[in-house]
N, C-alpha and C positions, 0 to 999 in steps of 0.2 A: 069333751076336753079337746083343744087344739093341739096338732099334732106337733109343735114348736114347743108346747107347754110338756107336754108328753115326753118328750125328749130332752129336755132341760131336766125335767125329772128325775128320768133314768141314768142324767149324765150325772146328778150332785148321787144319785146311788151308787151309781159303777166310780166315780170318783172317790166318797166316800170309803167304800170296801178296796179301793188298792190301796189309799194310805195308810189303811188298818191292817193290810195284809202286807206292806212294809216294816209299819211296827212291829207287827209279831211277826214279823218272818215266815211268814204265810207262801212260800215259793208256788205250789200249785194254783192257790186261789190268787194270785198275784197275774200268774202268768194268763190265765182264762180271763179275771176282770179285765186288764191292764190292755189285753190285743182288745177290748168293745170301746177302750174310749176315742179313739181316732175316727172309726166309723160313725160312734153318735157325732161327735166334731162336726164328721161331712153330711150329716145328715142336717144338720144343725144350721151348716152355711147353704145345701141346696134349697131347705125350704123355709130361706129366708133373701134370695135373689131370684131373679129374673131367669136367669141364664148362664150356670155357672162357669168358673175360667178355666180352661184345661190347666194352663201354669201351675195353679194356686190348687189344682186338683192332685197334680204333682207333687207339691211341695207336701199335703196333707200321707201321701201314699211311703214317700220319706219319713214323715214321721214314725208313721206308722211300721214301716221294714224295721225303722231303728229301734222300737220298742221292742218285737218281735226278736229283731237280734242279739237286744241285751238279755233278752228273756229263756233265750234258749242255750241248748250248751254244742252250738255247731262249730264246727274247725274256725279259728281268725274270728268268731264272735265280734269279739271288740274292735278288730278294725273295721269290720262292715258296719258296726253304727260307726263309728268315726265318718266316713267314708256317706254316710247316710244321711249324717247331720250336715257336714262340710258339704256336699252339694243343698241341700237345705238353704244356709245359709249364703249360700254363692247368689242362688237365684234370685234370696231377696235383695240380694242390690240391685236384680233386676228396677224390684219397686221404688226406691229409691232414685236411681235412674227416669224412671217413669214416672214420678212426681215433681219431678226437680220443677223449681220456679229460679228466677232470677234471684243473687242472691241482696238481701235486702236485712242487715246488721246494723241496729244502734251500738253507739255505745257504749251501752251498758249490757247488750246481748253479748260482743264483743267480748268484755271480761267474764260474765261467765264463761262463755266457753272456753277461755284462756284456764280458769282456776280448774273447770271440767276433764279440760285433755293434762293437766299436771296430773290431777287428783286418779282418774282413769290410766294413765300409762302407768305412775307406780304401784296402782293398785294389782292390775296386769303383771306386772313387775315382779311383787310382791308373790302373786300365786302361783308363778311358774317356778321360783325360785324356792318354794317348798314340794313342788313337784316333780321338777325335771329330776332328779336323782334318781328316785324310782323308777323312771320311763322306759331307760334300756334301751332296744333297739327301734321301738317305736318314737324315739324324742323326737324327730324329722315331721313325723304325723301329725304327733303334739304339737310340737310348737306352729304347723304350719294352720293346723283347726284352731292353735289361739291369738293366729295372726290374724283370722278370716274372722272369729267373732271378735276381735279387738275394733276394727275397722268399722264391720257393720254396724256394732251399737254405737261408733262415734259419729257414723254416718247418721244414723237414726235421730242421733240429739239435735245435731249440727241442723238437719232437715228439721227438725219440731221447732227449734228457735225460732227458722227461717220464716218458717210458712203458719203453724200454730193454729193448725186445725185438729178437728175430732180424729181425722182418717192417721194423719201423723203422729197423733198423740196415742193410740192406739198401737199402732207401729211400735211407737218406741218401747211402750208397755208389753209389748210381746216380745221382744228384743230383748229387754232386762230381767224378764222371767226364765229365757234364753240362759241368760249370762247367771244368773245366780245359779241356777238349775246346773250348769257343766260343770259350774266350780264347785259346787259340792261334790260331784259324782268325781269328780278328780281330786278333790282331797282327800275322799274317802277311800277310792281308788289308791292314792300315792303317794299318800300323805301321813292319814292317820284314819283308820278303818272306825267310823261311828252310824250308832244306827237312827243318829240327829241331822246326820250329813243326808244319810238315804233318803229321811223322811223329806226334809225339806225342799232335796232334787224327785222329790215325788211328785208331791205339791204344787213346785213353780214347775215341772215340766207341764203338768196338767194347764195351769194358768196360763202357759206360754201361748200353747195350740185355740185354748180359748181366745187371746186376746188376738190370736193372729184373723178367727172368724170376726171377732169384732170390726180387726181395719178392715178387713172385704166388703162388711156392709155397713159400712159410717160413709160419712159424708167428707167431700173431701173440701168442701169448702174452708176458705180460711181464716181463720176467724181474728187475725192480726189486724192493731188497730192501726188506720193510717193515719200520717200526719199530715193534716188542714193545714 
């Protein structure tokens, strides 16, 4: 058995038993599965590149504090994921940055992205405003973590329009596993406490870190058609 096949394996097991030890509120077996799936992650993207990036070896190690700190019951917990993701998410505008092309908008690229950032800011809109009540003296944090992922998914799309390659398109899919995954943990967080919300931000966390190994090793070519 190849050792890529081996670890895909073990990630849909060790994925499997956290969202089962979500359900059932399984807090110990949650805690031991849930700190293995970041390292299968890196394992996942070392032996499947050349040479992997420190950066993006970073970003994996973030994740990982973060889960560690939701998971345990240490002083300020919940700021240090804040604080864990929010740099997380800082760095991928690195990639962003680092993909950028000229930009090149039909359109009709044009109006989606118009109807996208209406639809996207009161969606935003929407969820802080059943949030922020509860926040209390953390609102500062909050809102400045849902200014940071506000931006980055809209960067994300904006860049897929653009360019409309695998590497992009992957990007953004990690990005809105991102974005659904916080927004549960915050409504159920500050909102209203359900253990549908948990599951779900169990799930799209797990998908997120996946789709992030995806853009490392896709291709970044573009697969935008030009016009003759």
């Amino acid at each position: 058995m190849k050792i890529r096949t081996l670890i895909k394996i073990l990630l849909i097991i060790a994925g499997g038993l956290c969202i089962l030890s979500t359900a059932m509120q399984w807090a110990e077996l949650e805690l031991y599965v849930k700190s293995t799936t970041v390292p299968l992650f890196f394992m996942l993207y070392w032996f499947n590149v050349k040479k992997a990036e420190g950066l993006f070896l970073v970003i994996l190690l973030l994740c990982f504090l973060g889960d560690i700190f939701l998971l345990t019951d240490v002083n300020n917990s919940f700021m240090y994921v804040l604080l864990s993701y929010a740099i997380c998410y800082l760095i991928l505008f690195y990639y962003l940055y680092k993909n950028y092309t000229p930009i090149d908008y039909s359109n009709t690229d044009i109006m989606y992205l118009v109807v996208f950032f209406v639809a996207w800011t009161y969606i935003v809109y929407e969820i802080y405003n059943a949030v922020e009540g509860a926040m209390g003296d953390i609102r500062p944090y909050g809102v400045s973590y849902l200014i940071i992922l506000y931006l980055l998914f809209m960067g994300a799309v904006f860049q897929y329009v653009n360019v409309r390659s695998s590497q992009s398109l992957w990007f953004l899919i990690a990005v809105l596993n991102f974005v659904i995954s916080d927004s549960c943990f915050a409504l159920n967080r500050f909102y209203i406490a359900s253990i549908e919300f948990e599951i779900i931000n169990s799930i799209y966390q797990l998908l997120a870190v996946f789709f992030l190994i995806q853009f490392k090793i896709s291709s970044p070519t573009s697969l935008k058609l030009k016009n003759i």
